[in-house]
N, CA and C atoms as an extended XYZ file, in Angstrom:
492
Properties=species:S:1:pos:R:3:atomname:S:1:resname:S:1:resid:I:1 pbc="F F F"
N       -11.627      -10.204        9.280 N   UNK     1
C       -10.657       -9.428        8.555 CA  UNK     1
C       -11.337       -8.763        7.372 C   UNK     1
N       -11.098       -7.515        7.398 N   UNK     2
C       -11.521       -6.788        6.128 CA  UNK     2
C       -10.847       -5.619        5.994 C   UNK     2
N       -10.344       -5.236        4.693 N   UNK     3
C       -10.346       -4.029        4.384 CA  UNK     3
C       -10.638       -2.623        3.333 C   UNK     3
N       -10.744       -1.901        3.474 N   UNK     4
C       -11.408       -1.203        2.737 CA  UNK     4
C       -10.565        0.144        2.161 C   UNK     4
N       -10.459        0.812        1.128 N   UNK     5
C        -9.232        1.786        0.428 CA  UNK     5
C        -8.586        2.803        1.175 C   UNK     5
N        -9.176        2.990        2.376 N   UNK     6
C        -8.245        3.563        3.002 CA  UNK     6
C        -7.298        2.674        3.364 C   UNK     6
N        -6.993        1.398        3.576 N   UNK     7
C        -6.089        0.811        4.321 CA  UNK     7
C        -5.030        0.651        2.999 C   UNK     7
N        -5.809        0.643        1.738 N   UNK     8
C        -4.559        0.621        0.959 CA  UNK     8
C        -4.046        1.673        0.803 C   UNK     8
N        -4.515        3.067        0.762 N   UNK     9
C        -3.876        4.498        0.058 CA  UNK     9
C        -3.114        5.023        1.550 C   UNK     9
N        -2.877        4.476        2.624 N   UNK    10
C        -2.100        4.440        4.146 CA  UNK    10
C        -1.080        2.992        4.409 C   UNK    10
N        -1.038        1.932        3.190 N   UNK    11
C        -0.709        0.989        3.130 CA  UNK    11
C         1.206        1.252        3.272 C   UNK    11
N         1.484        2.176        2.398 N   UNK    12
C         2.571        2.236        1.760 CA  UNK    12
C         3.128        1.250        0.631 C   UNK    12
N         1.729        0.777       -0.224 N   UNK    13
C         2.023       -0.493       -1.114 CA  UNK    13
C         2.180       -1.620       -0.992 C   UNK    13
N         2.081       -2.167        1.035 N   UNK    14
C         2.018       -3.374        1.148 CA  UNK    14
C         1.480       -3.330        2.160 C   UNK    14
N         0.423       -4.180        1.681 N   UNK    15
C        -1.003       -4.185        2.933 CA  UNK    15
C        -0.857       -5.351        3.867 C   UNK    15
N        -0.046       -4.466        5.168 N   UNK    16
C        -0.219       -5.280        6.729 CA  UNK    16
C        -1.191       -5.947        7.734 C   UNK    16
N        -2.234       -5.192        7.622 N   UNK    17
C        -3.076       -4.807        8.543 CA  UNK    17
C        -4.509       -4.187        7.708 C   UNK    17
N        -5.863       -4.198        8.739 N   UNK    18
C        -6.608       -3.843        8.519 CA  UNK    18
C        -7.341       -3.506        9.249 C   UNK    18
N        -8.726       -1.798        9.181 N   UNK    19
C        -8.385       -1.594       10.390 CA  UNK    19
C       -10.336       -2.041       10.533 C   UNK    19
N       -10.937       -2.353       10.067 N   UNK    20
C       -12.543       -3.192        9.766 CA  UNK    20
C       -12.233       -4.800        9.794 C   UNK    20
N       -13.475       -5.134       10.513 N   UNK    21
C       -13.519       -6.326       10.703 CA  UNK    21
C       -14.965       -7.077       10.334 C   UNK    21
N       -15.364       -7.491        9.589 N   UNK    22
C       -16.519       -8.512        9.372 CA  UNK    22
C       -16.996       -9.741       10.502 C   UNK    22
N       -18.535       -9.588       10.635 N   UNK    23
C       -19.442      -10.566       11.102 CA  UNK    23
C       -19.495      -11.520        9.833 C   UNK    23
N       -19.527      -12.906       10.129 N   UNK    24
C       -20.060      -13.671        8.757 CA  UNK    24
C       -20.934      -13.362        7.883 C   UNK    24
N       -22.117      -12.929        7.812 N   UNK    25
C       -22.810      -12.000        6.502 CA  UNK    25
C       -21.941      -11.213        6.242 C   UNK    25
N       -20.696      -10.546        6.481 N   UNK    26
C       -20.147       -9.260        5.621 CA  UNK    26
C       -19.205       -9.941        5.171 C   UNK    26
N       -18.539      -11.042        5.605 N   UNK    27
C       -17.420      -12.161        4.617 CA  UNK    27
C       -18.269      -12.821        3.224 C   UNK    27
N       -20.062      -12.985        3.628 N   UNK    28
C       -20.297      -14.204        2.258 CA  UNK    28
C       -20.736      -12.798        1.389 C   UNK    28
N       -20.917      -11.835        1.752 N   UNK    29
C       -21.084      -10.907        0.337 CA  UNK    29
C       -19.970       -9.798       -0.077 C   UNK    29
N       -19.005      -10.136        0.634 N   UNK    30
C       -17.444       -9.511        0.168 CA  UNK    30
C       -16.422      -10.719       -0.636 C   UNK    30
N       -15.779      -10.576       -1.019 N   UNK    31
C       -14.244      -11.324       -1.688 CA  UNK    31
C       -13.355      -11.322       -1.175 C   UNK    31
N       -12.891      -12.091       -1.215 N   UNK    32
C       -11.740      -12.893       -0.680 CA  UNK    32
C       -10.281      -12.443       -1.403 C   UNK    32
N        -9.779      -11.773       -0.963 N   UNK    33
C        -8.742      -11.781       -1.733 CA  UNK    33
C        -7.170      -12.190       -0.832 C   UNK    33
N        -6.358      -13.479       -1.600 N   UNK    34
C        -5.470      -14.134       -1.137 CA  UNK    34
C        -4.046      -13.392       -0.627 C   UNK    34
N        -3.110      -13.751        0.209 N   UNK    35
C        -1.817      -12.908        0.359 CA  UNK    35
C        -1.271      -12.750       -1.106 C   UNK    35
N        -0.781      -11.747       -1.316 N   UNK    36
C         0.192      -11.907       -2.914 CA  UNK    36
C        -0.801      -11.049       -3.474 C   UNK    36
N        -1.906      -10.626       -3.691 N   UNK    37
C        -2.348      -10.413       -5.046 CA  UNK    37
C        -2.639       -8.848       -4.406 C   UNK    37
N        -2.643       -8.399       -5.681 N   UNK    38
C        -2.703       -6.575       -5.940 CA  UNK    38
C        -3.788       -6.191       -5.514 C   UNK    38
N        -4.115       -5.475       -4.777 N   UNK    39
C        -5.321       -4.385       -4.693 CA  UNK    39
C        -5.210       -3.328       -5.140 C   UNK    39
N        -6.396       -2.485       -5.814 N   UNK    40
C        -6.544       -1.643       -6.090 CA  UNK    40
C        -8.125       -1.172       -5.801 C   UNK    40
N        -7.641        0.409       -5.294 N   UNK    41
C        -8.897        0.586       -4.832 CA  UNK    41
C        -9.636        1.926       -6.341 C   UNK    41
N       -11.291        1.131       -6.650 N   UNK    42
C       -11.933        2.039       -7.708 CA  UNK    42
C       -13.045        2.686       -7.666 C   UNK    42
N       -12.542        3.283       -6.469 N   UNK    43
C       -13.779        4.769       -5.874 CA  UNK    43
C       -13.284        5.810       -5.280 C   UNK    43
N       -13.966        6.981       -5.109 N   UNK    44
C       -13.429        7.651       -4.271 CA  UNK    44
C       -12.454        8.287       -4.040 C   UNK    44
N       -11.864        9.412       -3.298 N   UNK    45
C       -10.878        9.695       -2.712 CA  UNK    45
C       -10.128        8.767       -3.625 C   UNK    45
N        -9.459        7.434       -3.295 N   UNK    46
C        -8.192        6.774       -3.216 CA  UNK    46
C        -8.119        6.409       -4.670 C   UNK    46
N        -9.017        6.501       -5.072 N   UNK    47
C        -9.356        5.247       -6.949 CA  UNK    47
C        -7.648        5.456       -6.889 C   UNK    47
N        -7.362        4.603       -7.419 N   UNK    48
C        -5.785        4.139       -7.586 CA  UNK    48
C        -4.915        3.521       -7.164 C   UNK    48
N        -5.277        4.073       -5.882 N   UNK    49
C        -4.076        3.052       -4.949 CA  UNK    49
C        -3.896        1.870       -4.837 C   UNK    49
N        -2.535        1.668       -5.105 N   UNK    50
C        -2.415        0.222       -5.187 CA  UNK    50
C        -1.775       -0.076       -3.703 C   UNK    50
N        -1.861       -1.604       -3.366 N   UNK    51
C        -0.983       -2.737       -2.368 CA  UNK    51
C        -0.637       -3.666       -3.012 C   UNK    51
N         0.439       -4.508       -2.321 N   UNK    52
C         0.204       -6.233       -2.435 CA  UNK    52
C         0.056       -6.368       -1.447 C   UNK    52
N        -1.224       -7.678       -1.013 N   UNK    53
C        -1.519       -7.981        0.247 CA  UNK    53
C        -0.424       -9.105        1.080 C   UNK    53
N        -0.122       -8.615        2.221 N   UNK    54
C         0.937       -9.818        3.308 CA  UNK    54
C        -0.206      -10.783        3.729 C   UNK    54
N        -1.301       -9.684        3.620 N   UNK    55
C        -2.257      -10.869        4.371 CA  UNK    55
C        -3.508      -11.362        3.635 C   UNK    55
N        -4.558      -12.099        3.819 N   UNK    56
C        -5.154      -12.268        3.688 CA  UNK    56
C        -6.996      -11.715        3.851 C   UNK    56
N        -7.413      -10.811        2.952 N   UNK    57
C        -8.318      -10.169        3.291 CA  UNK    57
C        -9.354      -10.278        2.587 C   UNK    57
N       -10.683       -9.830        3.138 N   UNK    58
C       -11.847       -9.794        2.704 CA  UNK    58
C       -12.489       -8.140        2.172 C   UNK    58
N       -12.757       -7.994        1.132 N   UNK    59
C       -13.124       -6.660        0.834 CA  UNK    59
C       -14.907       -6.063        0.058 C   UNK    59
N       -14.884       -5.679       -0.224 N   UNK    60
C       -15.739       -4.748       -0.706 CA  UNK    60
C       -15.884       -4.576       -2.265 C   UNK    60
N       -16.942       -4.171       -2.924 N   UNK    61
C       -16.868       -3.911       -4.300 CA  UNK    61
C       -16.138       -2.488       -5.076 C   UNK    61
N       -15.384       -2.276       -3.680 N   UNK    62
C       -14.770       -0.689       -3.996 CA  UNK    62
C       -13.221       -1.021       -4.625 C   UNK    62
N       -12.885       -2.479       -4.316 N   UNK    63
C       -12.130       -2.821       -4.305 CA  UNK    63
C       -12.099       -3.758       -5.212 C   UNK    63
N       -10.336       -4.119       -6.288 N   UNK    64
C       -10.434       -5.298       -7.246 CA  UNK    64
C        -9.282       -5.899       -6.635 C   UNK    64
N        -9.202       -7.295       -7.265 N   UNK    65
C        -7.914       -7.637       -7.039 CA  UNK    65
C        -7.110       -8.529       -8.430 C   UNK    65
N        -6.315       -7.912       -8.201 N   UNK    66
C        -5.110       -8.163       -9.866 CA  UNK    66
C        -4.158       -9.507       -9.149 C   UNK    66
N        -4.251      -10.902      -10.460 N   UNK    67
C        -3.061      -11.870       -9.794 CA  UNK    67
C        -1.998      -11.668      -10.692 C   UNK    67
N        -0.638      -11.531      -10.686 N   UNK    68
C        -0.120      -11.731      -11.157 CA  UNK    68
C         0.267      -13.517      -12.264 C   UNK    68
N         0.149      -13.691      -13.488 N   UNK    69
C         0.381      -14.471      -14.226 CA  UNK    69
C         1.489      -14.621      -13.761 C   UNK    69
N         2.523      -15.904      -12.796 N   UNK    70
C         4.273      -15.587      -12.491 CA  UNK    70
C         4.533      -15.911      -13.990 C   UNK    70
N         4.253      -16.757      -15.030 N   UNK    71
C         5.016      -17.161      -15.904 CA  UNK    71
C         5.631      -15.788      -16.564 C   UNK    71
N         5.084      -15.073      -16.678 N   UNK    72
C         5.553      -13.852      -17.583 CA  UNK    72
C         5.345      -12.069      -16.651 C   UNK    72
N         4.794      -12.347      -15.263 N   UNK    73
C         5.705      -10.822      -14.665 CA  UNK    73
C         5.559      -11.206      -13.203 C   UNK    73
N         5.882      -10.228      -12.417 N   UNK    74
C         6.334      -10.616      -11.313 CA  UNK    74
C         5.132       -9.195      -10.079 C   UNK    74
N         4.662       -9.975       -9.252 N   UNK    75
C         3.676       -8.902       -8.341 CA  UNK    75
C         4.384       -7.305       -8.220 C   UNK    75
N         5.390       -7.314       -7.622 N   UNK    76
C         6.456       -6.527       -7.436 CA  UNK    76
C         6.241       -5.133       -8.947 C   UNK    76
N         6.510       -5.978       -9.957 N   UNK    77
C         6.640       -4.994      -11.349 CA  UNK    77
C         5.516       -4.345      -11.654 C   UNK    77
N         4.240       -5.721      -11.275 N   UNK    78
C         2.930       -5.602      -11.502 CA  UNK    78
C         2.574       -4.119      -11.052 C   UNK    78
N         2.637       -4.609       -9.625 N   UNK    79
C         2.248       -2.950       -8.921 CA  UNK    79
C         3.007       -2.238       -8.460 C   UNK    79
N         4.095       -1.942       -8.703 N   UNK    80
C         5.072       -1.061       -9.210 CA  UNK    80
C         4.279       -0.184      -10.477 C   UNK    80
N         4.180       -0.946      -11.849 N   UNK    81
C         3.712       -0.442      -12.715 CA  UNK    81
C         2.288        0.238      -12.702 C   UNK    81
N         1.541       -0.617      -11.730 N   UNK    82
C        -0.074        0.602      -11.781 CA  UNK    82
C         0.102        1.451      -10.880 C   UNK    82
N         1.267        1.738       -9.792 N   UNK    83
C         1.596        2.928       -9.557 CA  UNK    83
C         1.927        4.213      -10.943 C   UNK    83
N         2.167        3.831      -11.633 N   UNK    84
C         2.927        4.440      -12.422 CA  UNK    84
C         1.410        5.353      -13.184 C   UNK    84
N         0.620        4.595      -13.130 N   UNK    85
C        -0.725        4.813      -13.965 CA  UNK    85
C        -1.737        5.457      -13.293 C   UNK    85
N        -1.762        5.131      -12.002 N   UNK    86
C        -2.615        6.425      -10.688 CA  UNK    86
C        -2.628        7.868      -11.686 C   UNK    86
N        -1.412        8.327      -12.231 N   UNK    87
C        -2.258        9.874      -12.595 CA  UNK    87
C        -3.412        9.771      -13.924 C   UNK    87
N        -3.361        9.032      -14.870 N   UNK    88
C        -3.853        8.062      -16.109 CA  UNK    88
C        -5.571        7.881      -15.534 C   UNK    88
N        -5.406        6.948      -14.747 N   UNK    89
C        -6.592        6.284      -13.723 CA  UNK    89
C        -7.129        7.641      -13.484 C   UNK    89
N        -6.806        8.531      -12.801 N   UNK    90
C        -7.431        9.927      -12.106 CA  UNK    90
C        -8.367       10.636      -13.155 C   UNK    90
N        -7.397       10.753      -14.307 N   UNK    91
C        -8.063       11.194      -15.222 CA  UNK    91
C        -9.112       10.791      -15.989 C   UNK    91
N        -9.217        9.438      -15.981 N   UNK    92
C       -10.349        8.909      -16.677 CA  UNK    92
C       -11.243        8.524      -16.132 C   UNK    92
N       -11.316        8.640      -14.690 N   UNK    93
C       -12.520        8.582      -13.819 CA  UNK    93
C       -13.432        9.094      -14.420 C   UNK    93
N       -14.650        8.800      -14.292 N   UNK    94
C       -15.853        9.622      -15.006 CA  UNK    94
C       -16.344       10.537      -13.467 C   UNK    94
N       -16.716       11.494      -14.235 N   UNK    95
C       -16.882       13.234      -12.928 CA  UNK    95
C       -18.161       12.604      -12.806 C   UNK    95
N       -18.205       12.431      -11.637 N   UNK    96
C       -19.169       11.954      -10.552 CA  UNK    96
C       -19.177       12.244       -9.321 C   UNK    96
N       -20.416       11.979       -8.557 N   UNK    97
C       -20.427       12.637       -7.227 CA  UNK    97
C       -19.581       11.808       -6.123 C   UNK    97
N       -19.101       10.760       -6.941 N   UNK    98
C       -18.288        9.474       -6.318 CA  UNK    98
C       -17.861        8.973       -7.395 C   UNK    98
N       -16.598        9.603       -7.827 N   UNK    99
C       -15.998        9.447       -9.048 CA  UNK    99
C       -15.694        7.602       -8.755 C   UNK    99
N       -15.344        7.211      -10.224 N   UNK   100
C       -15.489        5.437      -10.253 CA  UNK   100
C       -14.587        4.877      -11.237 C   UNK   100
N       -13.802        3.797      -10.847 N   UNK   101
C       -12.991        3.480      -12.047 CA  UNK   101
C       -13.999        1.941      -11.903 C   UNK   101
N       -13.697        1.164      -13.642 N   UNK   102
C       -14.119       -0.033      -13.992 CA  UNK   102
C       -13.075       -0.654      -14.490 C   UNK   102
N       -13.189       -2.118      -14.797 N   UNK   103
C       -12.848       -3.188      -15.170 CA  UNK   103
C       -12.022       -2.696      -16.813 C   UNK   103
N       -13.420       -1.446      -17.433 N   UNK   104
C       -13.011       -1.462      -19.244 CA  UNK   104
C       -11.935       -0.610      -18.935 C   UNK   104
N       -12.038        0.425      -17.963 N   UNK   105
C       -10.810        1.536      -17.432 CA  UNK   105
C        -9.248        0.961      -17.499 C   UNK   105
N        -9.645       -0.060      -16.571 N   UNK   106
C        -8.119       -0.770      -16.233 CA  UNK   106
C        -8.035       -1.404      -17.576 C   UNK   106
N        -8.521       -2.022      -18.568 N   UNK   107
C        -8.223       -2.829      -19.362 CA  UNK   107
C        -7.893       -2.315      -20.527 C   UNK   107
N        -7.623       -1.022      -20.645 N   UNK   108
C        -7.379       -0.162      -21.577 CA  UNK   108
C        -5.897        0.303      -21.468 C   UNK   108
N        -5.370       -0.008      -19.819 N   UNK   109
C        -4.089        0.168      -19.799 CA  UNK   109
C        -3.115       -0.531      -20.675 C   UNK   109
N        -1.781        0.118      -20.826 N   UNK   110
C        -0.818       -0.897      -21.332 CA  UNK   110
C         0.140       -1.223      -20.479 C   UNK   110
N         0.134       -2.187      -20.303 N   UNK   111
C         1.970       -2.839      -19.452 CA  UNK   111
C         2.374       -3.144      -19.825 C   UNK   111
N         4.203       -2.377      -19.544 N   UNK   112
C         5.509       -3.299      -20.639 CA  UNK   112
C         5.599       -4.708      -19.421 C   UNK   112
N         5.781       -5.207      -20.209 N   UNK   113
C         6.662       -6.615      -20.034 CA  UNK   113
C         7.798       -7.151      -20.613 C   UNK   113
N         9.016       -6.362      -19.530 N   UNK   114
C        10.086       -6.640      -19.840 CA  UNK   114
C        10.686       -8.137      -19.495 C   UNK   114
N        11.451       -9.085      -20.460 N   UNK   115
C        11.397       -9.784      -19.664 CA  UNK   115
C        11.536      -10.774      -18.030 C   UNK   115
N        11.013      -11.542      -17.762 N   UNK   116
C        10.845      -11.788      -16.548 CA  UNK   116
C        11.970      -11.827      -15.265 C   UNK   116
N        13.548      -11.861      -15.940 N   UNK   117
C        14.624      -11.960      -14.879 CA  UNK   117
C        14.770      -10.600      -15.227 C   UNK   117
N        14.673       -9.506      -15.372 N   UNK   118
C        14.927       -7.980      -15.575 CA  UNK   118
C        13.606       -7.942      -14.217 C   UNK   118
N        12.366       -8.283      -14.474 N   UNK   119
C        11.921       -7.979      -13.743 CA  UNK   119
C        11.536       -8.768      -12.205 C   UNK   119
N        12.189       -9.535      -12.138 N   UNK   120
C        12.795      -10.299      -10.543 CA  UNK   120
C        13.951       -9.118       -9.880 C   UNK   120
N        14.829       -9.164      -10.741 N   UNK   121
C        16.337       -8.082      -10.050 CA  UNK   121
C        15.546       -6.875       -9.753 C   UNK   121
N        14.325       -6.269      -10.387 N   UNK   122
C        13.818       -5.214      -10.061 CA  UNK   122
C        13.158       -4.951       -9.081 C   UNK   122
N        11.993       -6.336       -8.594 N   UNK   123
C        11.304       -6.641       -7.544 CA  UNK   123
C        12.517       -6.795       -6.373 C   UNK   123
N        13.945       -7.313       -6.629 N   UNK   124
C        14.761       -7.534       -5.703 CA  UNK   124
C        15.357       -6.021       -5.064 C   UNK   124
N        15.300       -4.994       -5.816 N   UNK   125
C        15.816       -4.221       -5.788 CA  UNK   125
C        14.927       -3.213       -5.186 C   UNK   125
N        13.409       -3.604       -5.451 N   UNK   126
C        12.102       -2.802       -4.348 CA  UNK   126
C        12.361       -3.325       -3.136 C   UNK   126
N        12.585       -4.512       -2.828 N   UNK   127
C        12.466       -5.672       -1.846 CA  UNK   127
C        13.514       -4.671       -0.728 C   UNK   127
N        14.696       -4.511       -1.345 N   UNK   128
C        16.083       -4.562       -0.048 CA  UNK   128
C        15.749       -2.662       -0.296 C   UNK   128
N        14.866       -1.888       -1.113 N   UNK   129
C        14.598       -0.576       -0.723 CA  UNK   129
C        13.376       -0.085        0.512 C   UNK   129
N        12.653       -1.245        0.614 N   UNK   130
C        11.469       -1.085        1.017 CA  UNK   130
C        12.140       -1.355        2.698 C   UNK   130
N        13.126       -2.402        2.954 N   UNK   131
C        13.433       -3.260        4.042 CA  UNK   131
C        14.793       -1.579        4.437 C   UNK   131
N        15.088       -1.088        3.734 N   UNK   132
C        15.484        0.343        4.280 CA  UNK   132
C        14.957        1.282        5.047 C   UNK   132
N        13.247        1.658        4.288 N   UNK   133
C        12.626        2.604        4.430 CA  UNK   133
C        12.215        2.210        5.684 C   UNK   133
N        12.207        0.649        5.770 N   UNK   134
C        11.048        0.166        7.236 CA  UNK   134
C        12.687        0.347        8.298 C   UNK   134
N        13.852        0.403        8.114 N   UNK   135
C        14.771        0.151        9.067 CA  UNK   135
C        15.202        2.693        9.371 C   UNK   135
N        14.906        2.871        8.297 N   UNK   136
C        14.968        4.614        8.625 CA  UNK   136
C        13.953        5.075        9.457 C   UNK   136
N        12.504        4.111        8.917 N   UNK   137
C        11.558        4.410        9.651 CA  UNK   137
C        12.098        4.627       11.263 C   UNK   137
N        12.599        3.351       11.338 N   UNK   138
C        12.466        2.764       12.853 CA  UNK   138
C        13.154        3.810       13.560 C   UNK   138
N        14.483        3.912       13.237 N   UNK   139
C        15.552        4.554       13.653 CA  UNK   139
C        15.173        6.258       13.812 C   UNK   139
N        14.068        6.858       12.990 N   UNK   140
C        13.882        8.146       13.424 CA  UNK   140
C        12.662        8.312       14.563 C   UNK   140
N        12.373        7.027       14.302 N   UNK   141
C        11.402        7.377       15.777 CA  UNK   141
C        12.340        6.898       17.167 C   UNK   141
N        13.470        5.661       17.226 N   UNK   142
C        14.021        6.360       18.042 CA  UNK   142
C        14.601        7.348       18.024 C   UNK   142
N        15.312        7.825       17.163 N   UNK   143
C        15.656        8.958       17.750 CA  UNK   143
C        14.404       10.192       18.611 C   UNK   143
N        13.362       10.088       17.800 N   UNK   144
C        12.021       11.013       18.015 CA  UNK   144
C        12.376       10.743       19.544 C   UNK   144
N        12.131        9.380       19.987 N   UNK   145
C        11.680        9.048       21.250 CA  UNK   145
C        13.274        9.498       22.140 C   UNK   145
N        14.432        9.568       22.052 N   UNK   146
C        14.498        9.927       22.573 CA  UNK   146
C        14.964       11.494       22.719 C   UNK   146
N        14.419       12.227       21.678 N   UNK   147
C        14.614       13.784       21.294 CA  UNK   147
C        13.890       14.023       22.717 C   UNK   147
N        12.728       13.536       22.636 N   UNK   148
C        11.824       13.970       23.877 CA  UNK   148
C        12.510       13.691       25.223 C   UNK   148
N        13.081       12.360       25.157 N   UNK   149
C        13.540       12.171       26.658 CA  UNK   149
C        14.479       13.212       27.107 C   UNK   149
N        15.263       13.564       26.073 N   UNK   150
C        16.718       14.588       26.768 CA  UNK   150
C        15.778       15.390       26.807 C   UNK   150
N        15.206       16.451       26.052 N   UNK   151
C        14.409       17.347       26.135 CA  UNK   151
C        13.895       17.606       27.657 C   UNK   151
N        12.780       16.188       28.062 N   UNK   152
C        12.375       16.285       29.394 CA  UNK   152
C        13.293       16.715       30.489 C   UNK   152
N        14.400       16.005       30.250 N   UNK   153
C        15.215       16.165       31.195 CA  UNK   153
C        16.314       17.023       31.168 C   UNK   153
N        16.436       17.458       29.828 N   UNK   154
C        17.329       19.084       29.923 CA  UNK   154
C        16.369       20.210       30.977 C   UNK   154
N        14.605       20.368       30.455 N   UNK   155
C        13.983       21.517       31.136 CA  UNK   155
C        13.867       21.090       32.415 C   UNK   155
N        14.024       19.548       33.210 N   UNK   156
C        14.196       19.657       34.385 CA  UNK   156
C        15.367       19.828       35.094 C   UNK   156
N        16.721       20.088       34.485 N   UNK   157
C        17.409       20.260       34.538 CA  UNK   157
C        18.664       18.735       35.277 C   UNK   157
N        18.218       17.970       34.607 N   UNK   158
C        18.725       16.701       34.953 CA  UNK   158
C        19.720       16.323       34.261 C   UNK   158
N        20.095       17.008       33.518 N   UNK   159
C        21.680       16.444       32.562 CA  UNK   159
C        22.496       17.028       32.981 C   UNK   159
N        22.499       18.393       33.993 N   UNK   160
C        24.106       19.550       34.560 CA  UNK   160
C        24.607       20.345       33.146 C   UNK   160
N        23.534       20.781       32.465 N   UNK   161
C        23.802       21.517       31.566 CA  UNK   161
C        23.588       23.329       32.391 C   UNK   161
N        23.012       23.089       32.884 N   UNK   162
C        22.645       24.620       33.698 CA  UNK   162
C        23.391       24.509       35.372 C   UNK   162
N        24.260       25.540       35.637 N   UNK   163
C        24.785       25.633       36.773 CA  UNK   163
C        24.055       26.108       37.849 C   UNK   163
N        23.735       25.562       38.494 N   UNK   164
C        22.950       25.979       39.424 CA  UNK   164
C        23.440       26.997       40.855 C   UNK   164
């Protein structure tokens, strides 16, 4: 298992899947990073993008990973909020031929921390938006799927829409 910033900036903010896989030498000189914790990717194309991981993955130095402290915020707000900072991040990349964010970059950010049951109802409230987007998803690809089927079978003329 491995992944690398494209899988987060195609993630949609919660990293499923991955599409690289490691031999044991590419697990003992990559990191480990646990289900739950934030990725962010600081190179390239993606520098910014955030996930929270479902799964369990092994990555690269292109890549950090943020834990949420639970006593005082919640993953959800966490990266919610460094979404918020992607245009911030962009800008302070240093102009390079492979632009690069660091450790002093991110640590220069500020995060509110509202307190912690404001920000549970909020994570609750990503939670039952996200479990939408994945149920609209679904529903327009059937429909997609079967736009095509009538389709097929209107131009073969299999529904008695055309009098023959």
């Amino acid at each position: 298992m491995n992944t690398y910033t494209g899988d987060i900036s195609k993630s949609s903010n919660r990293l499923k899947y991955f599409t690289q896989t490691l031999n044991e030498k590419g697990t003992k000189v990559s990191k480990k990073f646990n289900k739950g914790t934030i990725v962010i990717a600081i190179v390239g194309a993606t520098i910014g993008a955030t996930a929270i991981l479902e799964i369990d993955v092994y990555a690269t130095d292109s890549i950090i990973g943020i834990t949420a402290k639970k006593e005082i915020t919640n993953n959800y707000f966490l990266e919610f909020t460094m979404q918020c900072w992607k245009p911030t991040i962009l800008k302070n990349a240093p102009e390079a031929a492979r632009a690069n964010i660091n450790l002093e970059i991110l640590n220069k950010l500020k995060i509110i921390l509202p307190p912690l049951e404001l920000q549970t109802k909020f994570a609750n409230i990503v939670e039952k938006v996200e479990a939408l987007k994945t149920q609209c998803q679904q529903s327009l690809t059937e429909l997609q799927n079967m736009h095509g089927v009538l389709s097929q079978k209107a131009f073969k003329g299999e529904l008695g829409l055309v009098k023959k």
